[in-house]
KENU-90974 format. One record per residue (C-alpha): residue in one letter; x, y, z. Coordinates in steps of 0.2 Angstrom, whole numbers, plus 5000, padded with zeros to 4 digits. Layout:
// residues N
  res     u     v     w
    A     X     Y     Z
...
This chain:
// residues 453
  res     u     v     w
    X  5000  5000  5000
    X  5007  5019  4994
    X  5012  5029  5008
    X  4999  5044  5012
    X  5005  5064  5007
    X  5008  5066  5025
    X  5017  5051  5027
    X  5031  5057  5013
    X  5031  5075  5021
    X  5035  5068  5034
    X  5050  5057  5026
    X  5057  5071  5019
    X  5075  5077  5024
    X  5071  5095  5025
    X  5055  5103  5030
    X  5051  5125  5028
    X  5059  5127  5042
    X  5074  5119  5042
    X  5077  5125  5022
    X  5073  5145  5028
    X  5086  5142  5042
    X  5097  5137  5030
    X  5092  5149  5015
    X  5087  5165  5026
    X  5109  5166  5033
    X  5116  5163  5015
    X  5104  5176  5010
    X  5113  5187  5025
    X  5130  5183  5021
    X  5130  5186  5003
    X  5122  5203  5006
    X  5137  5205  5018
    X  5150  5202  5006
    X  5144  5215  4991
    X  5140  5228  5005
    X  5157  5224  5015
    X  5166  5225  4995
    X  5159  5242  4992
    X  5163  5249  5008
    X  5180  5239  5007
    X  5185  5250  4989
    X  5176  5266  4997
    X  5191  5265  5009
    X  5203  5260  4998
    X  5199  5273  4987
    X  5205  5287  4999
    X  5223  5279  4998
    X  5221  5286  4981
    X  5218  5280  4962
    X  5238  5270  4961
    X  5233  5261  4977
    X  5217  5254  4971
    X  5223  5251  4955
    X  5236  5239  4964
    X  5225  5231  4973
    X  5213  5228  4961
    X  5226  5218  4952
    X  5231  5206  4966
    X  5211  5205  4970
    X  5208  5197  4952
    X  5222  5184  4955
    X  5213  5181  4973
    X  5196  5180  4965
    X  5201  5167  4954
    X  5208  5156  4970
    X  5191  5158  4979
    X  5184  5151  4964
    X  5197  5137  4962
    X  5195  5132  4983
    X  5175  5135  4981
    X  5176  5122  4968
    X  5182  5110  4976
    X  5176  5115  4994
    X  5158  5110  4983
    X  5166  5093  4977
    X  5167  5089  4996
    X  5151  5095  4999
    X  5142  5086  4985
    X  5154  5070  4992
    X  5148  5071  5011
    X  5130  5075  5007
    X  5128  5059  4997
    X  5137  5049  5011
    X  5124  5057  5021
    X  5111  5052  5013
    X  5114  5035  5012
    X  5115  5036  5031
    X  5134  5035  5031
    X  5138  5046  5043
    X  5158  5039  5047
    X  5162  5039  5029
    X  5154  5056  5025
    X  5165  5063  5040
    X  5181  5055  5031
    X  5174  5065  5015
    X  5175  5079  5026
    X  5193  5077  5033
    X  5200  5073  5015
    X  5193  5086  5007
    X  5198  5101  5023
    X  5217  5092  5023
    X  5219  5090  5004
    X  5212  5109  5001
    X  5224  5116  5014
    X  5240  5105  5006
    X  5236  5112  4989
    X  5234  5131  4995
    X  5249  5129  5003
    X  5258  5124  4989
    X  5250  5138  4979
    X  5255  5151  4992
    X  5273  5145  4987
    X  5271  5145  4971
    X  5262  5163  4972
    X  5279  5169  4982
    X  5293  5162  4972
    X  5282  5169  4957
    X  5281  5186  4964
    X  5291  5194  4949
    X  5281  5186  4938
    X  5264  5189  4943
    X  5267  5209  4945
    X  5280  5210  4929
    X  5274  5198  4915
    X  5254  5193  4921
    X  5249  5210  4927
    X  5260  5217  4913
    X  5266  5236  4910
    X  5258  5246  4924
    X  5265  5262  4930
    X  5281  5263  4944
    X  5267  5268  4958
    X  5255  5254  4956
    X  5268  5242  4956
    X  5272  5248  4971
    X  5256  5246  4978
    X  5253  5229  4970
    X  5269  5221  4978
    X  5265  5226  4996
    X  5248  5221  4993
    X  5252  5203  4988
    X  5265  5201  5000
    X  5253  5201  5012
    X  5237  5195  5007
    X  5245  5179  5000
    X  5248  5174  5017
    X  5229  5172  5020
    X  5227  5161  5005
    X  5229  5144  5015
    X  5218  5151  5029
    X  5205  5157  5015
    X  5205  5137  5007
    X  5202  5132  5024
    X  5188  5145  5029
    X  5178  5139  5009
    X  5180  5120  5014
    X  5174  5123  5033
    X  5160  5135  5025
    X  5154  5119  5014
    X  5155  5105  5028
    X  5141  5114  5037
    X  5131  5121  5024
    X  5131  5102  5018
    X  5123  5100  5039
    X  5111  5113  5033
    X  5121  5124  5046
    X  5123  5142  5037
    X  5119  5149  5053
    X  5137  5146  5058
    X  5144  5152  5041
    X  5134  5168  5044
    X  5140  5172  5061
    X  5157  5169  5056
    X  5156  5181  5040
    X  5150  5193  5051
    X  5165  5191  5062
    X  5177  5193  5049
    X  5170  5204  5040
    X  5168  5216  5056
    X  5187  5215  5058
    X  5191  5218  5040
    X  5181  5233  5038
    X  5188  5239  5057
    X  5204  5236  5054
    X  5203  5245  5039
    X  5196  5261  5047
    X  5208  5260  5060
    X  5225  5257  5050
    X  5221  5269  5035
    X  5211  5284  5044
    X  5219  5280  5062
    X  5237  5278  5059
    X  5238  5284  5041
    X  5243  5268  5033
    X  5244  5263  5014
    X  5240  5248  5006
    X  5247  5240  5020
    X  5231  5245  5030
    X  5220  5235  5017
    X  5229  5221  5016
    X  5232  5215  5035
    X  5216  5216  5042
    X  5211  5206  5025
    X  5226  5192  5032
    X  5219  5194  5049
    X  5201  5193  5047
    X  5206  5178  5035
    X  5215  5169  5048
    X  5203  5171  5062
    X  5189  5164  5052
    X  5197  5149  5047
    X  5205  5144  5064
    X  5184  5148  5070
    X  5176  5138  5057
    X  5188  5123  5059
    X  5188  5123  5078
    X  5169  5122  5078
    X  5172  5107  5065
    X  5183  5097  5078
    X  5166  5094  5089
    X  5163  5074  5088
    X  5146  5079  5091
    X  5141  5089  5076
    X  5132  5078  5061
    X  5150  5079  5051
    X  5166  5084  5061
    X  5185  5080  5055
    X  5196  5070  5063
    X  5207  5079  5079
    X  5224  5073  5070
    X  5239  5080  5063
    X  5242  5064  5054
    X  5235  5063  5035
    X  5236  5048  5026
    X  5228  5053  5007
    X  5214  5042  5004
    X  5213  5042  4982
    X  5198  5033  4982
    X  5191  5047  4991
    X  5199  5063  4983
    X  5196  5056  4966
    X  5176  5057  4972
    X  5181  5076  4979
    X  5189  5078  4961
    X  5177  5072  4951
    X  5165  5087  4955
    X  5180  5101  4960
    X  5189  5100  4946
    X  5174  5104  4930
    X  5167  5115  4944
    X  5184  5123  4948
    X  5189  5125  4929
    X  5170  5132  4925
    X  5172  5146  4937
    X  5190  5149  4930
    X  5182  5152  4911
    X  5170  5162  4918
    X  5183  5174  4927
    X  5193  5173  4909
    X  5177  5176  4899
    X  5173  5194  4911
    X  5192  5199  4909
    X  5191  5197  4889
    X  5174  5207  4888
    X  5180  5219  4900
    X  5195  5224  4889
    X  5182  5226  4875
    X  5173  5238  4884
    X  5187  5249  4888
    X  5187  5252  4869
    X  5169  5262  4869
    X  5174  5275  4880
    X  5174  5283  4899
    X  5155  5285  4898
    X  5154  5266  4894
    X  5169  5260  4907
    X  5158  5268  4919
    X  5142  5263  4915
    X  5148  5245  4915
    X  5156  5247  4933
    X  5140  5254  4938
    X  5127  5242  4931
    X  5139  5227  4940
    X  5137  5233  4955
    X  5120  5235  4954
    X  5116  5220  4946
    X  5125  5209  4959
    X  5112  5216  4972
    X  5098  5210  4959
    X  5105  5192  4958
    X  5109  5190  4976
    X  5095  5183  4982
    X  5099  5168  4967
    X  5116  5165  4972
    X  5112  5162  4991
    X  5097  5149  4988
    X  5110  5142  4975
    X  5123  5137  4989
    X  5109  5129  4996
    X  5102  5117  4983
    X  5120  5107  4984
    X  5116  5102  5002
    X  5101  5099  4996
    X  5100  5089  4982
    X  5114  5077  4987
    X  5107  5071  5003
    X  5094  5067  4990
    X  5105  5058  4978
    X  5116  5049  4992
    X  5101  5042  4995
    X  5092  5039  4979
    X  5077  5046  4980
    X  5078  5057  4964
    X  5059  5060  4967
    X  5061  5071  4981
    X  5077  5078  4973
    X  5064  5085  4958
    X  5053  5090  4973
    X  5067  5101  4980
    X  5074  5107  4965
    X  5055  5113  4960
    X  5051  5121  4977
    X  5069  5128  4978
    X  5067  5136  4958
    X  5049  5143  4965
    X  5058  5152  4980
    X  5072  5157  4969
    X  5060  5164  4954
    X  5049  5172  4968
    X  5064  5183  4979
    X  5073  5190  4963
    X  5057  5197  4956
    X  5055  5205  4973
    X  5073  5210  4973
    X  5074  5215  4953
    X  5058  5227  4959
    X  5063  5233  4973
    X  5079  5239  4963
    X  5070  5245  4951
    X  5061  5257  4962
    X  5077  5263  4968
    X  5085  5265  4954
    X  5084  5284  4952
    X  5090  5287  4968
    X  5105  5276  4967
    X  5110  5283  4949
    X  5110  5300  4957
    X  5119  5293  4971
    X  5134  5290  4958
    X  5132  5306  4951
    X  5135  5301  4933
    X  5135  5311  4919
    X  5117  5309  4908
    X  5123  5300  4896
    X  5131  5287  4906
    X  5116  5289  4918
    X  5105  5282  4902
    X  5114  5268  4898
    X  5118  5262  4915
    X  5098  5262  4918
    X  5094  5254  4901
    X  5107  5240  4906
    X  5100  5238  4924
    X  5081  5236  4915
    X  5086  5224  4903
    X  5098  5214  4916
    X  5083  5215  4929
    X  5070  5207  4916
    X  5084  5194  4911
    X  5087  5188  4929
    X  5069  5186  4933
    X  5064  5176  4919
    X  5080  5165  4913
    X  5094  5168  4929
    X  5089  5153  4937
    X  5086  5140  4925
    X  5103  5145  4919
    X  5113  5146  4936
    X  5103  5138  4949
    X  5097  5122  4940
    X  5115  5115  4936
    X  5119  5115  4955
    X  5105  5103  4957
    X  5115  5093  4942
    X  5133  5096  4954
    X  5126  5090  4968
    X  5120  5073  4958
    X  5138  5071  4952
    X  5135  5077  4933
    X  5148  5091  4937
    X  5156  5088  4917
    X  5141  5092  4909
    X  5136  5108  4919
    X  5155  5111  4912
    X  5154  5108  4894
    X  5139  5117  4892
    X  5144  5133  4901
    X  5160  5136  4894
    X  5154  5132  4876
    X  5139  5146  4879
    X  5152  5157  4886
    X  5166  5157  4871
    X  5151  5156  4858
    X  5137  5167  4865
    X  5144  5179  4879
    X  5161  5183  4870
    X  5157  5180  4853
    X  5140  5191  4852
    X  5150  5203  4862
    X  5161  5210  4847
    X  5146  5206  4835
    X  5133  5216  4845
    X  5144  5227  4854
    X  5159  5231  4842
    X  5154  5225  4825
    X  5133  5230  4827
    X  5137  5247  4836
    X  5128  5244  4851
    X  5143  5248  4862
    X  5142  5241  4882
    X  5123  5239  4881
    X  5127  5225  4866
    X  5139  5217  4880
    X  5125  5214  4891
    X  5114  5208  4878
    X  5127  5197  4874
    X  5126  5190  4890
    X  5109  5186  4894
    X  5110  5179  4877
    X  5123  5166  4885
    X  5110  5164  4899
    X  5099  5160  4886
    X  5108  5147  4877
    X  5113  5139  4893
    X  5096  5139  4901
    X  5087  5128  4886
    X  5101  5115  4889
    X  5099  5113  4905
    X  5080  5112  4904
    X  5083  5101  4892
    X  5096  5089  4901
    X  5084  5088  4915
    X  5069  5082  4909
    X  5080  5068  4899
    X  5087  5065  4916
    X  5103  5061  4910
    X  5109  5069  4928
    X  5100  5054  4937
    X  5114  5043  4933
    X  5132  5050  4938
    X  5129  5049  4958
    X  5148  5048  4963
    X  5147  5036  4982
């Protein structure tokens, strides 16, 4: 006899409340970092235009390393959360302690890398910059790359208990650190005058304390999934090959991405201050109308794979239905509510008209994009990551970003004369592109079959 509706509520891993607890602080903590970031290149700013220049630099080589350890802090995720979901509670611990061991070797041996590199980085890969921004560049990244094992650490710890459906943690210590980053800005750069030495240490510090927080909190036996009190690490390949399977496409999709926005960014330079401006503008703005995506996003891993691990793709569908709903329903209230704003904020900028104009006809058209196509095209292949088709979400992304985003870039911006408006065309054009294939690999169900434990 079938079970009864209440019966398979009641089965369910996560009820309303336990997915707004988990939803409700990623929402916090994303809003956190985009509000921290603008404060953090307010302060900055007063350093002056050679210092932020500098940093700016470093922050895109740091930026691509986030990616690289939130890859493969997700691999781990997506690994525990299946063991999980089996009810395998001691092997989806092990997951955990591989993946927070082997994150922290490799960041080590990228901090090394980054140091002996040094010349390198600021003479070849940032290429001809002026004497003074070199100079700010080079204290910068002295610094800051000393936070880059403790920033590894901080993204894998992050996942192991969003994977617990414990973002409450996460939020709590973003808040912390993010609290001692902005202070410690204040205090070193207005207080005692400093340069870009005043960024960077409360960046390493505030770094630092989060990571020793999050993985003391993770050394409680009696959490759901702790790692183990050792110094001792023997490398279990089975294991890390599982971790890999999903960090690696993921970390290599993020990496394109980062290289796509660099390439279109260097096209938009060619169109002008108004349009340089107008871009810079409508990408902070736009980050604020996506947010609400990007947190329930970082939630559908957790999610999903507990679903998977213990297949029962049924409720997966379920959740990935309810969780598209929620996602759909707060980015038109956020995509509204900015919006309504709008005039204010552009006014805020104090922008000339013409690039007042185009920033608001980019902020419309992103707005409409997002509502409609964002999440079929970013939140729907987390659902396929967390099931173990990490490959796929991969291909299709980096094919729709070299084809759609870069290619109808220079048609519709360069070669059709629609300037930095064509750019942003170009790229809900990629979203488009990406979200009909992933609509269409779902309903095939060709994700069903790549669950990794």
């Amino acid at each position: 006899m079938g079970k009864s509706k209440k019966e398979k509520r009641q089965a369910y891993f996560f009820d309303n409340k336990t997915l707004l607890a988990l939803i409700l602080p990623l929402v916090v903590e994303q809003l956190l970092a985009v509000l921290v970031g603008m404060a953090d290149s307010i302060m900055i700013a007063s350093v002056g235009e050679a210092a932020v220049s500098g940093v700016s630099l470093v922050d895109q080589i740091m930026v691509l390393l986030i990616n690289a350890f939130s890859a493969l802090a997700t691999g781990g995720a997506v690994v525990a959360g299946q063991f999980l979901g089996q009810d395998r509670r001691e092997e989806a611990c092990k997951s955990a302690t591989q993946m927070v061991w082997f994150i922290t070797i490799c960041a080590i041996g990228i901090t090394v890398l980054v140091y002996l590199g040094k010349s390198f980085i600021l003479h070849t890969v940032f290429g001809k910059i002026d004497q003074d921004v070199m100079h700010h560049a080079d204290i910068y990244l002295l610094i800051v790359a000393a936070s880059i094992p403790f920033m590894a650490l901080y993204n894998g710890g992050a996942a192991i208990f969003r994977t617990m459906g414990n973002s409450k943690v996460t939020m709590q210590i973003s808040i912390i650190m993010n609290v001692i980053n902005i202070g410690g800005n204040a205090i070193l750069i207005y207080g005692f005058h400093r340069g870009t030495e005043g960024v960077a240490i409360p960046t390493l510090v505030s770094r630092m304390t989060a990571a020793i927080i999050i993985i003391a909190l993770l050394c409680d036996e009696k959490r759901t999934l702790h790692i183990e009190r050792t110094w001792r690490y023997r490398i279990n390949w089975e294991m890390v090959k599982k971790i890999l399977s999903i960090g690696v496409p993921n970390g290599l999709e993020n990496s394109m991405f980062q290289l796509g926005k660099i390439i279109v960014l260097s096209l938009v330079s060619t169109f002008g201050t108004y349009a340089i401006a107008a871009n810079a503008v409508s990408n902070a703005i736009a980050l604020f109308q996506i947010l609400p995506g990007m947190a329930i996003t970082l939630a559908i891993t957790p999610v999903i794979s507990r679903c998977v691990g213990a297949g029962d793709y049924e409720q997966a569908k379920y959740y990935n239905k309810k969780l598209m709903l929620i996602t759909y329903v707060s980015m038109t209230a956020m995509v509204l509510f900015i919006f309504s704003l709008l005039p204010f904020i552009l006014n805020a900028y104090n922008l000339s008209d013409l690039t007042a104009k185009t920033t608001a006809d980019i902020i419309h058209f992103h707005g409409i994009g997002a509502i409609f196509i964002w999440p079929v095209a970013f939140s729907l292949p987390a659902t396929f990551r967390a099931a173990g088709d990490a490959k796929a979400c991969m291909y299709i992304s980096s094919i729709s970003m070299w084809i759609f985003r870069i290619g109808f870039s220079y048609v519709l911006g360069k070669y059709m004369g629609m300037g930095v408006f064509g750019i942003w065309v170009a790229m809900v054009i990629d979203w488009v592109f990406r979200a009909m294939c992933f609509v269409i690999r779902y309903f095939k169900g060709s994700w069903k079959k790549n669950a990794i434990v």
